[in-house]
C-alpha positions as CSV (number, residue, x, y, z in Angstrom):
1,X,-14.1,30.7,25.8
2,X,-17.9,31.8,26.5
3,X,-19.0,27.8,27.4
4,X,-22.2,29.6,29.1
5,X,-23.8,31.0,25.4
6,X,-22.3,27.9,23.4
7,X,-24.9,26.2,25.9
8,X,-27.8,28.3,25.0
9,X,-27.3,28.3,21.1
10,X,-27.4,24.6,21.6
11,X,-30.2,24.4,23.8
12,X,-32.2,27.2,21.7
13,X,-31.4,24.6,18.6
14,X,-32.0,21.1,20.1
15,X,-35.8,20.6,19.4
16,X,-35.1,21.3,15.8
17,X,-31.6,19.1,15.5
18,X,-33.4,16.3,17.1
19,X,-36.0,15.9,14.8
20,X,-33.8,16.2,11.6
21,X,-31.0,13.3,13.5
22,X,-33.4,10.6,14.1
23,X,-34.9,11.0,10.7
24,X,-31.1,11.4,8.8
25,X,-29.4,8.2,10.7
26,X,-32.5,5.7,9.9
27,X,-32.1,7.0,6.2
28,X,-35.8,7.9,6.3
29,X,-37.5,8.6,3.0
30,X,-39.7,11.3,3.7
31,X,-39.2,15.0,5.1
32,X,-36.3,16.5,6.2
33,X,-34.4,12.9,5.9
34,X,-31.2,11.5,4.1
35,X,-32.0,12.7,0.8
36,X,-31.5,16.0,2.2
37,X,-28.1,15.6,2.5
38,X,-27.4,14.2,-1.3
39,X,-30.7,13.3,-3.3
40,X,-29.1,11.9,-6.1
41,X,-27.9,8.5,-4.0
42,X,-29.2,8.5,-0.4
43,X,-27.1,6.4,1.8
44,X,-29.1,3.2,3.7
45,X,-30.9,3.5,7.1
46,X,-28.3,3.8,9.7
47,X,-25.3,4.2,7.3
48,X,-22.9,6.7,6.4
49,X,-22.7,7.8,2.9
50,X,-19.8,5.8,0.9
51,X,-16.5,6.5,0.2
52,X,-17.1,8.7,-2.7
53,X,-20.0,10.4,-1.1
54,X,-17.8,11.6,1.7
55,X,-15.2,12.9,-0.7
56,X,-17.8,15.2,-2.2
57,X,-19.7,16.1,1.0
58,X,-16.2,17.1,2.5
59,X,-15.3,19.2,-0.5
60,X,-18.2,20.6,-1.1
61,X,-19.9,21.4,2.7
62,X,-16.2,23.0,3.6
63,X,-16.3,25.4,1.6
64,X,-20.2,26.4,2.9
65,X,-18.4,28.1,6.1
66,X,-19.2,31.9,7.2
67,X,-16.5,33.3,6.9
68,X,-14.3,30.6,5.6
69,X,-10.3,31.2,5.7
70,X,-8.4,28.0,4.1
71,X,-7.8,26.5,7.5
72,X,-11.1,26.4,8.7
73,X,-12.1,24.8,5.1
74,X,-9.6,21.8,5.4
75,X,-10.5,21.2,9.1
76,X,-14.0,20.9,8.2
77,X,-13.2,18.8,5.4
78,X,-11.0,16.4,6.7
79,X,-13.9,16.1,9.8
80,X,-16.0,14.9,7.5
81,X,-13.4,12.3,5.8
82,X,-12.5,11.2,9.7
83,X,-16.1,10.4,10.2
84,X,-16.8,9.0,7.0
85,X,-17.1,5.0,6.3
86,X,-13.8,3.9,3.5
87,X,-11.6,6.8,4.5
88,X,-8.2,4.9,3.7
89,X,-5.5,3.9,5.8
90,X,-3.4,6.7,5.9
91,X,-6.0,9.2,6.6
92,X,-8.0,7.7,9.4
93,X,-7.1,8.6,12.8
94,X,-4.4,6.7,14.0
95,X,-4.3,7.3,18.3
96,X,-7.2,7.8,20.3
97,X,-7.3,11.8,21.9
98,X,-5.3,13.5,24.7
99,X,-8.4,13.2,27.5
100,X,-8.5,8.9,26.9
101,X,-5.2,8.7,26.7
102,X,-5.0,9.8,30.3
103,X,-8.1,7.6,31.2
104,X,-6.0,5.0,29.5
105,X,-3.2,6.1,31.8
106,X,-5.0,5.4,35.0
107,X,-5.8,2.6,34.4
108,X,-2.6,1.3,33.1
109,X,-1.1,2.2,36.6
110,X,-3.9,-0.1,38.2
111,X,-3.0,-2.9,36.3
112,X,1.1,-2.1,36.6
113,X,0.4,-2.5,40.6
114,X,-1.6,-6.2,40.4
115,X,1.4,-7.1,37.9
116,X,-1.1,-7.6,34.7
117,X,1.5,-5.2,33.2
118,X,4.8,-4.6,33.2
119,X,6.4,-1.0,34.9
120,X,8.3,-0.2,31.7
121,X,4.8,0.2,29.9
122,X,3.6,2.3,32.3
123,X,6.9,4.7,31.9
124,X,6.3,4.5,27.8
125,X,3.0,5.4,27.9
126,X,3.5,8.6,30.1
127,X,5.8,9.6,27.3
128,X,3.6,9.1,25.1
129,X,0.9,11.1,27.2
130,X,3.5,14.1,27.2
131,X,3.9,14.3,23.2
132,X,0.3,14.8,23.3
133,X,-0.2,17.1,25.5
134,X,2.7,19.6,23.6
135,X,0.4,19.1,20.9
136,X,-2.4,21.1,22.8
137,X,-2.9,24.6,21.1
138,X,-0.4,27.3,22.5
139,X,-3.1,29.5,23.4
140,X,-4.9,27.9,26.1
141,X,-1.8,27.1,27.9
142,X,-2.0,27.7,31.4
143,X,-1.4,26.8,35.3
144,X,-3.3,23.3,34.6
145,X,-0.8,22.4,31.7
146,X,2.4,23.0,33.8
147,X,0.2,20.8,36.7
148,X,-0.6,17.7,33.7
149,X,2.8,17.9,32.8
150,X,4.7,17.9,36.1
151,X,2.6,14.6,36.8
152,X,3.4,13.3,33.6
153,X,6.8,13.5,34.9
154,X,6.3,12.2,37.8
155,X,6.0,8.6,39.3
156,X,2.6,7.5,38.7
157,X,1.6,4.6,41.8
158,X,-1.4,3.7,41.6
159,X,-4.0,5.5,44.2
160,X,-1.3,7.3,45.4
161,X,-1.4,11.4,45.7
162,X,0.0,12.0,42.0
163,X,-2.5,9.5,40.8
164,X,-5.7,11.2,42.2
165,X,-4.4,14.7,41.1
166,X,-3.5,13.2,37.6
167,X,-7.2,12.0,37.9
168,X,-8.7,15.4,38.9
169,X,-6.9,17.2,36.3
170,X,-8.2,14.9,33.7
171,X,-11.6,15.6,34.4
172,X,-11.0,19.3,35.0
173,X,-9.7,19.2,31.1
174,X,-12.6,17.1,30.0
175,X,-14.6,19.5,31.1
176,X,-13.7,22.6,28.2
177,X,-11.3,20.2,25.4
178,X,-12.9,21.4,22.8
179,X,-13.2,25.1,23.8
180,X,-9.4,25.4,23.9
181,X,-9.8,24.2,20.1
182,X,-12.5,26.9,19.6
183,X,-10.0,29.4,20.9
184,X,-6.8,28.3,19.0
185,X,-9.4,28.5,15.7
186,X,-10.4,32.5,16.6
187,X,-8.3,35.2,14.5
188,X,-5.3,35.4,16.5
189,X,-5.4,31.7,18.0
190,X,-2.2,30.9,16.7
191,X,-3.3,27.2,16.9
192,X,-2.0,24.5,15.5
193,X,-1.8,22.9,11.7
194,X,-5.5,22.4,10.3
195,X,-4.6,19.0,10.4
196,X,-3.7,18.3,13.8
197,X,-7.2,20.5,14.9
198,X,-9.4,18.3,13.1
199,X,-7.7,15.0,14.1
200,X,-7.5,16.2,18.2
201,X,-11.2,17.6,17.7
202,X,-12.8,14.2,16.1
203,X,-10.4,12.0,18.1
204,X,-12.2,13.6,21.4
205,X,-15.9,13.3,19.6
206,X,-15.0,9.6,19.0
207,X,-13.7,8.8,22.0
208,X,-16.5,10.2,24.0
209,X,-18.6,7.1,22.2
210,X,-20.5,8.6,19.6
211,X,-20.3,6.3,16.2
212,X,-18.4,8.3,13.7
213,X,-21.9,7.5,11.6
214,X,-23.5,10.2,14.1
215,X,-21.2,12.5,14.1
216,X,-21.1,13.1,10.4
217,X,-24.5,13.5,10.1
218,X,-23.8,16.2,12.8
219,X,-21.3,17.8,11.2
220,X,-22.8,17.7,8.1
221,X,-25.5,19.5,9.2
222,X,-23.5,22.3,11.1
223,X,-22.3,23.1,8.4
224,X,-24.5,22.7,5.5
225,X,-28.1,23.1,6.8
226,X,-27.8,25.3,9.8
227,X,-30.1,28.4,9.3
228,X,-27.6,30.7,10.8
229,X,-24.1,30.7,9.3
230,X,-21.4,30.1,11.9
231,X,-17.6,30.1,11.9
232,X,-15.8,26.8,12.8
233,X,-14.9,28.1,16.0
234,X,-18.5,28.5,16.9
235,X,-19.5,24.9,15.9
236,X,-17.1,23.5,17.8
237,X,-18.0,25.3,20.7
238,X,-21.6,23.8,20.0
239,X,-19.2,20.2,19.6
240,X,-18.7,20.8,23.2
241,X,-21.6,20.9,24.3
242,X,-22.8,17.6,22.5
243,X,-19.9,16.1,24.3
244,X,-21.2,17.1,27.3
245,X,-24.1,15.2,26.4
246,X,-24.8,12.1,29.2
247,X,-25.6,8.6,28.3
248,X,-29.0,7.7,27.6
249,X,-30.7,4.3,27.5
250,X,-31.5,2.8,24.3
251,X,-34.0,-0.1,24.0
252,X,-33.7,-2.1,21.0
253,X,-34.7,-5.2,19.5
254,X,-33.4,-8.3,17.8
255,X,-35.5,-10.7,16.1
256,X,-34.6,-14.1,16.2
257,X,-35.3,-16.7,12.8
258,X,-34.1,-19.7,15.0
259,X,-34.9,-20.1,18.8
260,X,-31.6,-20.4,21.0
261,X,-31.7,-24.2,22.9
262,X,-31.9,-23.6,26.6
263,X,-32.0,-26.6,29.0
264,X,-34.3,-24.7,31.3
265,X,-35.9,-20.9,31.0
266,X,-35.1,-17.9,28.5
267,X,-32.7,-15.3,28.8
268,X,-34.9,-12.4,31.1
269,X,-34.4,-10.5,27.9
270,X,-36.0,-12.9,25.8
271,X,-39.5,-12.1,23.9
272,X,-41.9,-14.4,22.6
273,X,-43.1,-13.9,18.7
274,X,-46.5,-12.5,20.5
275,X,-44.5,-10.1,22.3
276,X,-42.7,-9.2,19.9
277,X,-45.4,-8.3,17.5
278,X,-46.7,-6.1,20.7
279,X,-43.4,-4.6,20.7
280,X,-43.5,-3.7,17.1
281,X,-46.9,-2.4,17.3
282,X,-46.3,-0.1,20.4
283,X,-43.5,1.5,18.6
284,X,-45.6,2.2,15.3
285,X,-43.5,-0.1,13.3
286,X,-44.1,-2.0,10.0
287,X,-44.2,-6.1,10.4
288,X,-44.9,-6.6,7.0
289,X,-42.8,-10.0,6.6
290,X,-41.4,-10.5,10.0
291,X,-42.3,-13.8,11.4
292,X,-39.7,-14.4,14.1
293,X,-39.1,-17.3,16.5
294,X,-38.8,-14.5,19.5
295,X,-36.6,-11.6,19.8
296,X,-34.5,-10.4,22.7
297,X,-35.1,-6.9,24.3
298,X,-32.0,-5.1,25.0
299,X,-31.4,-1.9,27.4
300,X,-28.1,-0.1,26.0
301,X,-26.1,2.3,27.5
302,X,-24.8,5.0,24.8
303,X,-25.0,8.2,23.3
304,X,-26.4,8.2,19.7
305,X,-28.9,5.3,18.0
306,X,-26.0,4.1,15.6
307,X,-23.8,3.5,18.6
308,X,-26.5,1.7,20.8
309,X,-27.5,-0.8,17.8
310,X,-23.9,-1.9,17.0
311,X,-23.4,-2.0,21.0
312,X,-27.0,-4.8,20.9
313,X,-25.7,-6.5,17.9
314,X,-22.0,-7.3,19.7
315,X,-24.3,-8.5,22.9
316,X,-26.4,-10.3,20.8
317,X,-23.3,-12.1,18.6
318,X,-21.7,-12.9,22.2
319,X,-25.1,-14.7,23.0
320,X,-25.1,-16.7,19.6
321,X,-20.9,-17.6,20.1
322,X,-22.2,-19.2,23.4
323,X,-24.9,-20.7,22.1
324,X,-22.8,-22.7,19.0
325,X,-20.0,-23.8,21.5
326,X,-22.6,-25.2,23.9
327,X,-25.4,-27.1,21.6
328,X,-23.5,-26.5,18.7
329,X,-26.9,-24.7,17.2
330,X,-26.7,-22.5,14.3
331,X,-28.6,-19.0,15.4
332,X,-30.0,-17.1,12.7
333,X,-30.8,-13.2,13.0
334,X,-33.4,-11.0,11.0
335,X,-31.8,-8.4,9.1
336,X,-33.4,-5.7,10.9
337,X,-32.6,-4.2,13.9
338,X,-35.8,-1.8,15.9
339,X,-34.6,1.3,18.8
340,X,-37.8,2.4,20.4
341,X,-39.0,5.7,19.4
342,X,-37.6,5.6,15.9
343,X,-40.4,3.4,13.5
344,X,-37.7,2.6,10.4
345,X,-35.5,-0.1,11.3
346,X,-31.7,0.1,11.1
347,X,-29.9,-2.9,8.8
348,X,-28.0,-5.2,11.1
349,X,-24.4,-4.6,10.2
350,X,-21.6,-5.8,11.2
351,X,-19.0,-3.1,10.2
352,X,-15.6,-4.3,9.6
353,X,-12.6,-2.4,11.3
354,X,-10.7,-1.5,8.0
355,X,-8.3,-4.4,8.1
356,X,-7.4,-4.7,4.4
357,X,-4.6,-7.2,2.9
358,X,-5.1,-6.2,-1.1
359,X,-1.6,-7.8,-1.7
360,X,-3.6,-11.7,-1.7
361,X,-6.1,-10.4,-4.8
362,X,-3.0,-8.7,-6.5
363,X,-1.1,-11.6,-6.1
364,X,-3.4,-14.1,-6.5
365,X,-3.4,-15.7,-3.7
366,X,-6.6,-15.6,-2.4
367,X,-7.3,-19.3,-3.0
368,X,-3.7,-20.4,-2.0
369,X,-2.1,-23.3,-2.1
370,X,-3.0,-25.6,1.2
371,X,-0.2,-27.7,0.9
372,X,2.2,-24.8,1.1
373,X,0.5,-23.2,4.2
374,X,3.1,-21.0,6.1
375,X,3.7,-18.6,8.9
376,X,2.2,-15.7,6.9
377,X,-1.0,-17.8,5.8
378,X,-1.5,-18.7,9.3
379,X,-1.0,-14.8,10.8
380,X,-3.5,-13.6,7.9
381,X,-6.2,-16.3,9.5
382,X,-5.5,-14.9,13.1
383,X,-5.4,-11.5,11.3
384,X,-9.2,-11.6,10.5
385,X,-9.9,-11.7,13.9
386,X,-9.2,-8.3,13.9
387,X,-11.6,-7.5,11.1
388,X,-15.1,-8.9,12.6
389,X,-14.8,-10.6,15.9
390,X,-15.8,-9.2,19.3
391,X,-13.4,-6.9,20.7
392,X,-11.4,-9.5,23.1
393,X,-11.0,-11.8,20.3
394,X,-10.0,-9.2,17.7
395,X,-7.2,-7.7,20.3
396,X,-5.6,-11.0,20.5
397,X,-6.3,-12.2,17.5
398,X,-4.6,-9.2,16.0
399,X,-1.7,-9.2,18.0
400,X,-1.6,-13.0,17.4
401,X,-0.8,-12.0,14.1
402,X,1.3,-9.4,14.7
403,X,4.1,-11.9,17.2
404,X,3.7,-14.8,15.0
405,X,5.8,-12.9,12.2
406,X,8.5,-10.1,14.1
407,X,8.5,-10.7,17.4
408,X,11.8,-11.2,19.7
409,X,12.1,-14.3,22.3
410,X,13.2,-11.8,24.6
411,X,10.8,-9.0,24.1
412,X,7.2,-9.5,22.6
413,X,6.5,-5.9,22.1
414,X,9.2,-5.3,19.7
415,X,7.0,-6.6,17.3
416,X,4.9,-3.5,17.4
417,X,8.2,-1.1,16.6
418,X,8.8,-3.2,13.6
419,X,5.8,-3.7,11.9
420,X,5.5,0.3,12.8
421,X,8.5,1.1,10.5
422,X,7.0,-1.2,7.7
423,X,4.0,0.6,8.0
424,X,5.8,4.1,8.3
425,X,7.6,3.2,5.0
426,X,4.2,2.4,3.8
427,X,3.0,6.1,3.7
428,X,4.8,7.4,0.9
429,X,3.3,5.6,-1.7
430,X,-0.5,5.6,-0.3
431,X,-0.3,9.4,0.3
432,X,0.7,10.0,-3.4
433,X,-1.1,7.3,-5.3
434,X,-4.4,8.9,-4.1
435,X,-3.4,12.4,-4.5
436,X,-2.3,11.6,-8.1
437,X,-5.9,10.2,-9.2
438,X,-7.6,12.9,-7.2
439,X,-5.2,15.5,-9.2
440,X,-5.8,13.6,-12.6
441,X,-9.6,14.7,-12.2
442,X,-8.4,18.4,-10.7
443,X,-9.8,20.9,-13.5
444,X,-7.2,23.8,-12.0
445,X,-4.0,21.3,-13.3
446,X,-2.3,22.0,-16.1
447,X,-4.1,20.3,-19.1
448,X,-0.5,18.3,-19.9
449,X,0.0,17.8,-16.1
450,X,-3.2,15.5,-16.3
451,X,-2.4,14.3,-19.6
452,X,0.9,12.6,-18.7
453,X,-1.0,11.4,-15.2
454,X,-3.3,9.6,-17.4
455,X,-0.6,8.3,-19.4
456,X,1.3,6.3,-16.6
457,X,0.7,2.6,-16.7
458,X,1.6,2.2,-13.3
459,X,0.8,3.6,-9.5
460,X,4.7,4.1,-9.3
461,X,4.9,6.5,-12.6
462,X,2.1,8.7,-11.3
463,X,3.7,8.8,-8.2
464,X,7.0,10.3,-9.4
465,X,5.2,12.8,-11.5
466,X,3.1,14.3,-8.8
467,X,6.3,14.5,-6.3
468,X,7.8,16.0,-9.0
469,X,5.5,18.8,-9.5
470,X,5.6,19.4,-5.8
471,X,9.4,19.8,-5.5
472,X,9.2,22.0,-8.7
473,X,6.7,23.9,-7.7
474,X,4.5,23.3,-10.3
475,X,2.0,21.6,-8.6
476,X,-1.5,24.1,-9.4
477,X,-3.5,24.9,-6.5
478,X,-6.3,22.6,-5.9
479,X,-9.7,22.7,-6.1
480,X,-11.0,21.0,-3.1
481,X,-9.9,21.5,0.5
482,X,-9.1,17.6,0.8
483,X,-6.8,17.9,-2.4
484,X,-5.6,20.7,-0.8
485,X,-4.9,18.9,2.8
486,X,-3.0,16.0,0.9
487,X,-1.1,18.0,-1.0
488,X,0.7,19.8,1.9
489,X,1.3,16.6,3.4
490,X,3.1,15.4,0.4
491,X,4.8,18.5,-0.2
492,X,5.9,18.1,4.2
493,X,7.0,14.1,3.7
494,X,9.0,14.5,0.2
495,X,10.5,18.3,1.3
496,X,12.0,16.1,4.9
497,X,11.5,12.7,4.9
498,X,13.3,11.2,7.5
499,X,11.7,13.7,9.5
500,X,8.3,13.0,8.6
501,X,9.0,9.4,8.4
502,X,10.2,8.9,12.1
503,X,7.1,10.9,13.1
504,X,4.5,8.5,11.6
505,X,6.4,5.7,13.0
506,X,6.2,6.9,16.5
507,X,2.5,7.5,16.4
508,X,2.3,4.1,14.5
509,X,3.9,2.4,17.0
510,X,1.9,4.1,19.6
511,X,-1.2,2.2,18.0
512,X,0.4,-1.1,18.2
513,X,1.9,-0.6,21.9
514,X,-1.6,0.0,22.9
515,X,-3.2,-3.2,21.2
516,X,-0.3,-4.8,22.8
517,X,-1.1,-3.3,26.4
518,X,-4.5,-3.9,25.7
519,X,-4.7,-7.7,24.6
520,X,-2.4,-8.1,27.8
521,X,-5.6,-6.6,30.0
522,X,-7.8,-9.7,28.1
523,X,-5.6,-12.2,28.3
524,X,-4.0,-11.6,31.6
525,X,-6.1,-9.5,33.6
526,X,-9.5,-11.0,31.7
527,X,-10.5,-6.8,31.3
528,X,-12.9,-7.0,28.7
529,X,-14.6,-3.7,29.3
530,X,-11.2,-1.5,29.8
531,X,-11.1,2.1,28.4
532,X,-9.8,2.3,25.5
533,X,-10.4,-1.1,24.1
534,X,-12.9,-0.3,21.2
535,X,-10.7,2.7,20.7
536,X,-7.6,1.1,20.5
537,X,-9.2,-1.6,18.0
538,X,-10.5,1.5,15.5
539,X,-7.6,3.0,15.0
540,X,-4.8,0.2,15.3
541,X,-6.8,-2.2,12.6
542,X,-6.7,-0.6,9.3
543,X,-2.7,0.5,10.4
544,X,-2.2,-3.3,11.2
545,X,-3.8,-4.1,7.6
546,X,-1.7,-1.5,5.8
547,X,1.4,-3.5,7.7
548,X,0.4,-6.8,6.8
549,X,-0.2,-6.3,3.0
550,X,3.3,-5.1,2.5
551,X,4.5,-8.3,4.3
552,X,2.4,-10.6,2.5
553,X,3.3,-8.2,-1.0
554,X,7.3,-9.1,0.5
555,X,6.4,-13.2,0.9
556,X,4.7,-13.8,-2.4
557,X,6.8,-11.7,-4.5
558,X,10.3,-11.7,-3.0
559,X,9.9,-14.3,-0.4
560,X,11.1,-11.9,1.7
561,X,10.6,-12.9,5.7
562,X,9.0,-10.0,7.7
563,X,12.0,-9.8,9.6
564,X,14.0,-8.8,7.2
565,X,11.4,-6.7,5.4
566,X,11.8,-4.7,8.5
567,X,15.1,-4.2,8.3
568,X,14.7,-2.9,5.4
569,X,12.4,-0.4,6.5
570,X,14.2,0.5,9.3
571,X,17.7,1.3,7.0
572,X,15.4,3.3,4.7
573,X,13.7,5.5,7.5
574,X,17.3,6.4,9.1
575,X,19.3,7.1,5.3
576,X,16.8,8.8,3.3
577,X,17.8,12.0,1.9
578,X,15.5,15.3,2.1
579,X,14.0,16.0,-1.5
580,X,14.8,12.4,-2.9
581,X,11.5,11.2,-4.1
582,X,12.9,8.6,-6.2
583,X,13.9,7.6,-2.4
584,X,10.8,8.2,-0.6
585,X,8.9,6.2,-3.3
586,X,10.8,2.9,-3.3
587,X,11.7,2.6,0.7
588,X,10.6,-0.6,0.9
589,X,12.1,-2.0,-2.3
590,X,14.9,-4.3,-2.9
591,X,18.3,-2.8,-2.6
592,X,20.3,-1.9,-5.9
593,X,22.8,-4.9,-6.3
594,X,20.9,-7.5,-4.8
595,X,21.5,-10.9,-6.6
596,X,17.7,-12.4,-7.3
């Protein structure tokens, strides 16, 4: 693990990667910009490429690696699906990283000792911490392993002696993550599965702050555009070094169509439309069109542009909230959001967390019936929340949701297990749905393979034919390293199901026992800045929207109460048989016998 020259080949290359960033994340038109990275349909300023753009930037910059071995091209594929914007449900990364995990730690044994949480989740949570950490690559294990994992074993009270070693081991670690990653990905490494690299290497990246817009542009370029040709241990020894990278203050502006009501002076941020137009001007940007009331000037704290504009457009939407519930005035924003030292503007977004609930358009019951407004309209109000809102509301919103519909009078959190097994059940279908219309268009598959794929009439059909294949072994080999990725998962969850299954439900209920710990900081502890917040809300939201559109698909078809939907689940996690894709693909449907 040679940290020293991964420093230099960054340093030697940072003049040149800067200049192609700023111009790739504002989608600039000219030079060395966006269009570099696909002409045909470059993405908008300060966005990453779409769903289908990421799908062919994964397969085809994977297979751009020097040398390449089919490990390294699924880990660099499925970065780039990680970091892309649409990835679905059960690809997204689903538990923040090891090194958070244990910031998250410390801080959950602060708020155990001023009683904002209970002891028991402190005790969870370490075990939780100690699946992670036998995840870490074999290779690097060594006398600071055996010292993280004797505290993980260990009682935890806060600023006591185990606390402050847990707490200097953490950063110790921090210090070289990735590099152990490097290590395991070196001939000989004997690391882990390509997909557990790739989801501990972009877990790390994310949790570190960057926005997952950023670091695809990164990658993308690492692997794609750089001059010299590097293995994938190399770039993510040059990963370690960005993550190394401090924080760096962003000023940015937001212009105002509407001036905020104040009873006596402006915010100290607040610019007049004069200076705003001096602000513009200074920073060599166009006001064609721009006629603001004022603007507000905003000093963020962050690591990449992307990340310091969605960070001044969640201060900003905090500011207007305040403003409606005390004058009840209606702010309106310009579109357009200015950084200093970058001329384009960036579009002002506000990027939803992935919460999707298809089942109301399937169903049709978007436009439902008021009159007949029940428990699971009311949680899929509180669930939107979740969607858009800041980050306090979203946590309790979300869990709102969550302990309106499975919860236990004696024990709140027991909604998160349930929901986790619905959601577990879930995985089966979503994993081989997509794989079966990514196999459809799969030129290697036999011709009448895809010809009775395109036959089916329904999701289900295609489904059984593709598990099929795999048990049979006639599955062809795939032409894309993502194709290739999904299809060894599929082969892992129909070959051992209740294996597989009981896995995803303890990292699913991970997700939700930390939105549960974490809306317990807001609401008790009012913690609105803890550690893994943000974190906690990216990769709990799209698993909480996977959960609730199989209990709303349960209401409207079956009127089938969540409780008992989960039941259901649970019976089907514990008695499915290995090899029984017939099984695997109707976990979550009625039992055969059921009167209707």
């Amino acid at each position: 693990m040679n940290f020293a020259r991964a420093e230099r080949r960054q340093r030697w290359r940072s003049s040149r990667l800067a200049c192609l960033y700023a111009k790739d994340l504002r989608g600039d038109k000219k030079g060395a910009g966006t269009a570099r990275f696909n002409k045909n349909c470059p993405p908008r300023a300060g966005r990453a490429p779409s769903r289908s753009q990421n799908c062919v930037l994964a397969n085809r910059i994977a297979r751009m690696l020097e040398p390449a071995n089919q490990t390294e091209q699924i880990v660099a594929a499925r970065l780039l699906d990680l970091f892309g914007s649409g990835t679905p449900w059960h690809r997204t990364l689903w538990n923040p990283g090891l090194i958070l995990s244990l910031h998250e730690l410390l801080e959950t044994s602060e708020a155990v000792s001023k009683q904002i949480l209970h002891p028991k989740a402190l005790n969870a949570f370490k075990s939780t911490c100690l699946q992670l950490l036998k995840r870490e690559p074999e290779v690097t294990r060594g006398q600071r392993f055996a010292a993280l994992r004797s505290r993980l074993s260990s009682p935890l009270d806060y600023d006591g002696i185990q606390y402050h070693a847990l707490q200097t081991l953490t950063i110790q670690m921090e210090s070289d993550y990735l590099l152990r990653w490097a290590a395991a990905l070196r001939p000989g490494g004997n690391g882990k599965s390509a997909e557990r690299v790739a989801r501990s290497i972009a877990s790390h990246l994310l949790d570190r702050g960057f926005s997952a817009n950023y670091l695809h542009r990164w990658w993308q370029f690492k692997i794609k555009h750089e001059k010299n040709r590097e293995s994938l241990s190399e770039i993510v020894e040059d990963a370690q070094v960005l993550a190394r990278q401090p924080h760096q203050l962003f000023n940015v502006l937001i212009c105002f169509s509407s001036r905020p009501k104040t009873r006596r002076s402006d915010p100290p941020e607040w610019l007049n439309p004069a200076a705003v137009s001096r602000w513009l001007r200074d920073n060599s940007s166009n006001r064609t069109g721009i006629r603001p009331a004022g603007g507000i000037s905003l000093s963020i704290d962050a690591l990449d542009h992307p990340a310091a504009v969605e960070l001044a457009v969640e201060r900003v939407d905090h500011l207007v909230a305040r403003v409606a519930v005390s004058t009840g005035q209606e702010i309106q924003l310009e579109p357009r959001v200015w950084v200093r030292g970058v001329k384009e503007p960036y579009p002002l977004i506000r990027y939803g967390r992935g919460v999707s609930v298809g089942a109301l358009y399937r169903e049709d019951q978007v436009f439902h019936d008021q009159s007949r407004f029940g428990v699971i309209d009311a949680a899929i109000d509180l669930l939107s929340h979740l969607e858009r809102s800041s980050p306090s509301a979203a946590v309790a919103g979300g869990w709102a949701a969550i302990e309106s519909l499975l919860s236990a009078e004696s024990d709140r959190g027991v909604a998160a297990d349930r929901l986790a097994a619905i959601v577990a059940c879930s995985i089966s279908r979503a994993e081989l749905t997509a794989l079966a219309y990514a196999l459809e268009r799969d030129v290697n598959q036999d011709e009448n393979f895809r010809r009775e794929l395109s036959s089916c009439k329904e999701n289900r059909q295609r489904c059984a034919v593709v598990a099929s294949a795999i048990l049979s072994g006639q599955l062809g080999e795939s032409t894309t390293p993502l194709d290739s990725a999904a299809s060894a998962r599929a082969a892992k969850l129909l070959k051992s199901p209740r294996k597989v299954l009981k896995s995803v439900r303890e990292q699913v209920e991970s997700a939700f026992r930390r939105l549960y710990r974490q809306r317990n900081l807001v609401l008790h502890g009012g913690r609105t800045n803890s550690v893994a917040l943000r974190a906690s809300l990216r990769t709990a939201a799209p698993l909480v929207g996977a959960g609730m559109d199989r209990i709303a698909h349960g209401w409207y078809v079956e009127h089938l109460r969540p409780i008992e939907l989960a039941g259901r689940a649970v019976v089907a996690i514990e008695t499915v048989e290995d090899r029984d894709f017939e099984a695997c693909l109707s976990l979550l449907a009625a039992p055969i016998g059921k009167s209707s």
